[in-house]
C-alpha positions as CSV (number, residue, x, y, z in Angstrom):
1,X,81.3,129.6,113.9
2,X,79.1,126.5,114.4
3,X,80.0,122.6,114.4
4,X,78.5,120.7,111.4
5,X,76.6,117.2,111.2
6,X,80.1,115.5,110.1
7,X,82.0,117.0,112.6
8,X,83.7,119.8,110.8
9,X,84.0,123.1,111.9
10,X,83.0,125.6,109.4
11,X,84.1,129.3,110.1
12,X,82.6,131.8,107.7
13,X,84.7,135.0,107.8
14,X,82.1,137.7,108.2
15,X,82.4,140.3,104.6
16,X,84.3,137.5,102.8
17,X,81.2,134.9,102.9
18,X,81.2,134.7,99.2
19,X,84.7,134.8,98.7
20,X,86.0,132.0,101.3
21,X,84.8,128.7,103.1
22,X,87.0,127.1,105.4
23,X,86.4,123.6,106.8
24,X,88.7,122.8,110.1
25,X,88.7,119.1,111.9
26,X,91.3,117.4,114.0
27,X,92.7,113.9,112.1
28,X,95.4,112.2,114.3
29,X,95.7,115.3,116.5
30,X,96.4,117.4,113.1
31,X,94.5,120.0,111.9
32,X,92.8,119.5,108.2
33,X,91.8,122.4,106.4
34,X,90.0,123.1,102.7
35,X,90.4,126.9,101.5
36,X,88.0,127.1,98.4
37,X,88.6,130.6,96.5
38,X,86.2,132.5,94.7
39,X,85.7,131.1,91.3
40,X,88.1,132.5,88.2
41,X,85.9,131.5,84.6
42,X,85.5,127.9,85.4
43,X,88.3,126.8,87.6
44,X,87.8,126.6,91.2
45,X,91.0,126.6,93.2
46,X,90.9,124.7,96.1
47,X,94.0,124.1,98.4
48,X,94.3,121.5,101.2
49,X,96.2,121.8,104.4
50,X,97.3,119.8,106.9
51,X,99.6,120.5,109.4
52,X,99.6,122.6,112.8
53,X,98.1,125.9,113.7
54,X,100.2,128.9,115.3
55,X,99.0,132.1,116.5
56,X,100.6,135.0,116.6
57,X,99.0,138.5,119.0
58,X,100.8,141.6,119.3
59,X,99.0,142.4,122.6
60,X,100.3,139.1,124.6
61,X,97.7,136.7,124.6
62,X,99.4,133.7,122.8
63,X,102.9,131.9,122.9
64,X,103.9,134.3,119.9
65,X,103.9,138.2,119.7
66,X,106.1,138.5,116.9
67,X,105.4,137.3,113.3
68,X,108.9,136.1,112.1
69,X,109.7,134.2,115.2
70,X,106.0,132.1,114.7
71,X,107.7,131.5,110.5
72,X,111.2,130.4,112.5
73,X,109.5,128.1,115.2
74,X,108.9,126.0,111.4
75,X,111.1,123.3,111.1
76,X,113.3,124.2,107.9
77,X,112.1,121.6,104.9
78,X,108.6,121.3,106.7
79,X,106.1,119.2,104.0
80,X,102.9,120.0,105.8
81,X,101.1,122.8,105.3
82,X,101.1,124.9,108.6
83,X,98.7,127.9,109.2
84,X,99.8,130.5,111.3
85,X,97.1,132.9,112.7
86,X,97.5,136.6,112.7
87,X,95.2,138.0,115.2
88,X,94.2,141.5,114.2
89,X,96.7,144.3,115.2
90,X,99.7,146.7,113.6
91,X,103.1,144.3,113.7
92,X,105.9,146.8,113.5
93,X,108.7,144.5,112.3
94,X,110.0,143.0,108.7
95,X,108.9,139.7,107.8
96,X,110.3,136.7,105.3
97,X,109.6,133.7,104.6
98,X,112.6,131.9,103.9
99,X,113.3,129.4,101.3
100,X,113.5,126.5,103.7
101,X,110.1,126.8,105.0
102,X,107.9,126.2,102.9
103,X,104.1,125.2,103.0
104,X,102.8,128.4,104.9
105,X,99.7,129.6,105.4
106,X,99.9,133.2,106.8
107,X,96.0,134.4,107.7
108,X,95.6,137.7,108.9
109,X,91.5,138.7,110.3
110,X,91.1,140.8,107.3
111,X,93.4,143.4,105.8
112,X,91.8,146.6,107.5
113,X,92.6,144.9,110.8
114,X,95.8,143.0,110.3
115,X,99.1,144.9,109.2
116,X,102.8,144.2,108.4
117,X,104.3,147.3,108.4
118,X,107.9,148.5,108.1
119,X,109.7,151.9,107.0
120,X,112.8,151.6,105.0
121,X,113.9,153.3,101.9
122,X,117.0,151.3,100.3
123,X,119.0,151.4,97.3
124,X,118.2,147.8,97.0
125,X,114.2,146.9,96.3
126,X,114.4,143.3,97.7
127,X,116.1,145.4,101.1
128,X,113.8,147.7,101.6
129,X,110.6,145.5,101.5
130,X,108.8,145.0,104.8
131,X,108.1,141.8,103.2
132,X,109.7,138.8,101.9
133,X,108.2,135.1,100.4
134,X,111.5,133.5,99.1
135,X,109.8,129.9,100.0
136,X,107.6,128.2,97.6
137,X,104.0,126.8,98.4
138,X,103.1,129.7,100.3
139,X,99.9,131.2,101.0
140,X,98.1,134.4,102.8
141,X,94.8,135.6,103.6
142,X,93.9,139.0,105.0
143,X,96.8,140.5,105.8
144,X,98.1,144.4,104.7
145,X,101.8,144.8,103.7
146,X,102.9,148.4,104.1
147,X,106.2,150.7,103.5
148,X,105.6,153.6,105.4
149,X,109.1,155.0,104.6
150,X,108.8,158.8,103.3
151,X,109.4,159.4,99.4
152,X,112.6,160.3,98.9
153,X,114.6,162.4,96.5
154,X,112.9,161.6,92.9
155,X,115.7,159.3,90.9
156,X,118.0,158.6,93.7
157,X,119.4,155.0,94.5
158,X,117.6,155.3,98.3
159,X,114.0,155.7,96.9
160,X,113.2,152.3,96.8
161,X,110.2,151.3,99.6
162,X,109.1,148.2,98.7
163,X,105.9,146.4,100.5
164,X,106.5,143.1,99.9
165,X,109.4,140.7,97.6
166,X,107.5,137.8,95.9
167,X,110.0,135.4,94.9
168,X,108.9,131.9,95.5
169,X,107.0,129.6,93.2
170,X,103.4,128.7,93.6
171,X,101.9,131.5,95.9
172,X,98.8,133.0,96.4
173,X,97.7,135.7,98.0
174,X,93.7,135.8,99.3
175,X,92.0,139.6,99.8
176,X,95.5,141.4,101.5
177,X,96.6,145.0,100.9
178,X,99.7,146.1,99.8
179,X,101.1,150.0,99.8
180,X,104.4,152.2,99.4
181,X,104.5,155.3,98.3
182,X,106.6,154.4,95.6
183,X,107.5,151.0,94.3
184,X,105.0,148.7,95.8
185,X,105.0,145.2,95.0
186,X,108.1,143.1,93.5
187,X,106.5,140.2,91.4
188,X,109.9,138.9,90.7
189,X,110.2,135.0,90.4
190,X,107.7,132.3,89.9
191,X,103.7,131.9,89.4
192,X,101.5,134.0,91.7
193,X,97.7,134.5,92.2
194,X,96.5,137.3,93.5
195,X,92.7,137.4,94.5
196,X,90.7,140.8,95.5
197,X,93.7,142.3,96.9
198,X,94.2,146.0,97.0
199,X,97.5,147.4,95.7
200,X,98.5,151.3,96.1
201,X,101.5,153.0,94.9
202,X,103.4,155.5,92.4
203,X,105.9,155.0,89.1
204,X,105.9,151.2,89.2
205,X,103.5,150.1,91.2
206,X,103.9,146.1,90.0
207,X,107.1,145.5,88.6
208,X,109.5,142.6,88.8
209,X,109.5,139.4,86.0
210,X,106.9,136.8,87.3
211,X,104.1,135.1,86.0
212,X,101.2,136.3,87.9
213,X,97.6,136.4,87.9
214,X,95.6,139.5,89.4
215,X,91.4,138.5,89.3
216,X,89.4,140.9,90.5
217,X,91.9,143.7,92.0
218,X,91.6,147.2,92.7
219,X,95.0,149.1,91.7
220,X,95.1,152.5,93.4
221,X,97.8,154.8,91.8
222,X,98.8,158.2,93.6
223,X,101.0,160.5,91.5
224,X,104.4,161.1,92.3
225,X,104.2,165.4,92.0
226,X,108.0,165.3,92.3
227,X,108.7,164.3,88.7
228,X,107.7,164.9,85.5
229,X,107.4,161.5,84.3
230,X,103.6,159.7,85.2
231,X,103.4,155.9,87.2
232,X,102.7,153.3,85.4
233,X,100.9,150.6,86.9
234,X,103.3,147.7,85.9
235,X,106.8,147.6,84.8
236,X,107.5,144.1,83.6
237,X,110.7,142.6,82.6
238,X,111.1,139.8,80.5
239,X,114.0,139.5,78.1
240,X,113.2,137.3,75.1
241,X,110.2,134.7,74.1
242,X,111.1,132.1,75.8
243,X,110.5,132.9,78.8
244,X,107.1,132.1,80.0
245,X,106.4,135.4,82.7
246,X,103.9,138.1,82.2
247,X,101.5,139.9,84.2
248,X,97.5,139.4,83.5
249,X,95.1,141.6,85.1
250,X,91.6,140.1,84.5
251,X,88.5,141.7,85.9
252,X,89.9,144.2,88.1
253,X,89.3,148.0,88.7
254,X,92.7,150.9,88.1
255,X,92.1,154.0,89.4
256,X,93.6,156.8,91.3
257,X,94.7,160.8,91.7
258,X,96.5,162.0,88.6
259,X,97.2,160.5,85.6
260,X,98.8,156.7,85.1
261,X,99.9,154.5,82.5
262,X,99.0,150.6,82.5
263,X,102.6,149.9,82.0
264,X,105.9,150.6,80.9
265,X,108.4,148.0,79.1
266,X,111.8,146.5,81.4
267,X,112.8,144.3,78.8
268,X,112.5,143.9,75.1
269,X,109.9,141.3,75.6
270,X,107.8,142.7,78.4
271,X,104.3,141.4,78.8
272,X,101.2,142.4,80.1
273,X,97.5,141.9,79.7
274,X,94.6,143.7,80.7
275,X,91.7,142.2,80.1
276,X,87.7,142.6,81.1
277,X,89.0,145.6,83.7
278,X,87.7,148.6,84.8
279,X,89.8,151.5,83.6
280,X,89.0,154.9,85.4
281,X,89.8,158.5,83.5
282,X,92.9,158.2,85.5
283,X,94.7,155.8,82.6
284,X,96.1,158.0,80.1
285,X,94.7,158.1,76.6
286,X,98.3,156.6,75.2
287,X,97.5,154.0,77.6
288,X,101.2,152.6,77.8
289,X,104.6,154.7,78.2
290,X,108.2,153.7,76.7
291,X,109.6,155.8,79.5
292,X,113.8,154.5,80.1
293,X,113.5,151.9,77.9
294,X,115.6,152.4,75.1
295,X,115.8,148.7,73.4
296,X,113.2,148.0,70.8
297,X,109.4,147.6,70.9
298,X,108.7,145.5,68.2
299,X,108.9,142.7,70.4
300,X,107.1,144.5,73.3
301,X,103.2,142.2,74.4
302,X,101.2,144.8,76.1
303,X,97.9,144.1,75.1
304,X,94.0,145.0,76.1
305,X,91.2,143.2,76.0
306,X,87.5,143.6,76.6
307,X,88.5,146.8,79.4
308,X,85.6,149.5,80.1
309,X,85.2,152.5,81.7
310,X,86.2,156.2,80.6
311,X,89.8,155.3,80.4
312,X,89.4,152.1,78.5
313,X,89.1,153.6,74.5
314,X,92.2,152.3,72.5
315,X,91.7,155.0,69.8
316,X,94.5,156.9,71.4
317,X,96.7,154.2,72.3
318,X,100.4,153.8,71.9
319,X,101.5,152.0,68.2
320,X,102.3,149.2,69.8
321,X,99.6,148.2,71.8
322,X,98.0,144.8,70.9
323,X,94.0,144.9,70.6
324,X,93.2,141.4,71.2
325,X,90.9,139.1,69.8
326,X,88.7,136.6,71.6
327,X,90.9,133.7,70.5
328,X,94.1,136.0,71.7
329,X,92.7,136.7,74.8
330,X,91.6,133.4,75.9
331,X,95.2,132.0,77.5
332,X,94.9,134.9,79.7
333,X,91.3,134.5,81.0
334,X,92.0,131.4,83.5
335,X,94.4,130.0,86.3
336,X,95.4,128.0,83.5
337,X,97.7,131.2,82.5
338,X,99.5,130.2,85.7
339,X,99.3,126.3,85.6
340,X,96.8,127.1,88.2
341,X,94.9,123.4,87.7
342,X,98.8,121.9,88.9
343,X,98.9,123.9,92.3
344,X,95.6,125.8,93.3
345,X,93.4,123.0,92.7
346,X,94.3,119.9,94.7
């Protein structure tokens, strides 16, 4: 950390120099700060912040030990971004961000040092995560969500162990970690960005009816031995062509122990796009399963585009995988997928 010519603090986060910049000064007893993303084709998010800064340190050192009770010390309808600090440590204890606060910034010191973690297998996803974002304009950096409840009994109602509930519009979430030994992360409501995160689970690892992008993830999958059926690394649900959801995976990596498929339809008009990824020999050669969905798949968009690696041929795929073109493919290649130019770039 050093102080600049023009005043500003600039704190380079040591492994993420590339990645992140971020530029602190005090205005009016406020803190200002610019978080400039890695670069997605030729759209640089950049998001502005102004507001207070909270920390939060399991061991005692600041005002705030727990997590949630630094998120309620916001005042409900707060406008100004506000960063809250997450020095590294394990915080045992469930987490949401609730609709009322909006304009959080969440910033863990990296996600093999700061964790979120919970254990709770539920009948109900959105209960059993150990974490929640039901607010819009919300933001984290750094942080690991984790499930650590036990897998159940295969096809019960108590085997869900979610990691963390998305559900707000216009979030973004900046190199964090997310695992469950089961279903992982619930993309369920509004546009999301997802940058170098890690994301580990089994069956439906991603699943819910968002419109996210993933640049540059690594999805780990782990096979679920007590069932028959193979994970799938999505499960997306969208229920006719009107609705504008869908997940795009763009230049990440999908690997794992046993055998996966890229997704699995929820919904007649599920959609999901893999483009310019890495797909290990852990992707099945059929690529995409129709496991419990018993609708039709004419209307079904899972498509592939430009993937490599040994699990990436197509010759095998399912009949109704779309191969796309370059001219198909290129709505999916930006932020612009996401309106990304409206909210990540200021």
């Amino acid at each position: 950390m050093f102080q600049s010519q023009s005043g500003f603090i600039i704190n380079i986060v040591c492994g993420v120099l590339i990645a992140f910049i971020f530029l602190l000064e005090d205005v009016d007893g406020r803190s200002f700060m610019t978080i400039r993303p890695p670069i997605v084709d030729d759209v640089t998010p950049k998001i502005t912040i102004l507001g207070k800064i909270i920390t939060v340190d399991v061991k005692g050192s600041e005002k705030f030990t727990s997590i949630q009770d630094a998120i309620d010390s916001v005042p409900d309808g707060n406008q100004d971004w506000v960063l809250i600090h997450v020095n590294k440590g394990t915080y045992r204890e469930k987490v949401r961000i609730p609709r009322e606060k909006g304009h959080i910034y969440l910033r863990g010191s990296g996600r093999t040092k700061t964790t979120i973690v919970w254990s709770q297998s539920s009948e109900n996803n959105y209960d059993s995560s150990t974490f929640k974002v039901d607010a819009d304009d919300f933001i984290a950096f750094g942080i690991t969500f984790k499930n650590e409840a036990p897998t159940g009994i295969a096809n019960t109602s108590h085997n869900q162990s979610v990691a963390a509930y998305v559900g707000g519009d216009k979030v973004a979430f900046y190199s964090c970690g997310f695992s469950s030994s089961h279903n992982t992360l619930l993309d369920n409501e509004g546009r999301h960005y997802y940058d170098q995160c890690y994301i580990q689970g089994a069956i439906d690892v991603i699943f819910g009816q968002a419109r996210s992008l993933f640049h540059e993830c690594e999805i780990f999958v782990v096979a679920d031995k007590r069932i028959e059926i193979e994970g799938s690394v999505t499960a997306h649900s969208r229920t006719s062509v009107n609705e504008n959801t869908g997940f795009v995976f763009l230049k990440g990596r999908i690997y794992g122990v046993g055998h996966v498929f890229l997704g699995r339809p929820k919904g007649e008009h599920s959609r999901v796009v893999f483009a310019k990824t890495y797909l290990s020999k852990t992707v099945r050669p059929q690529g995409w399963s129709d496991w419990n969905h018993h609708g039709s798949l004419e209307n079904v968009y899972h498509a592939e585009y430009n993937c490599h690696g040994p699990g990436s041929s197509t010759e095998g795929r399912v009949r109704w995988l779309k191969k796309l073109s370059s001219e198909e493919a290129a709505p999916f290649l930006s932020t612009d997928f996401i309106d990304g130019k409206q909210w990540l770039k200021v």
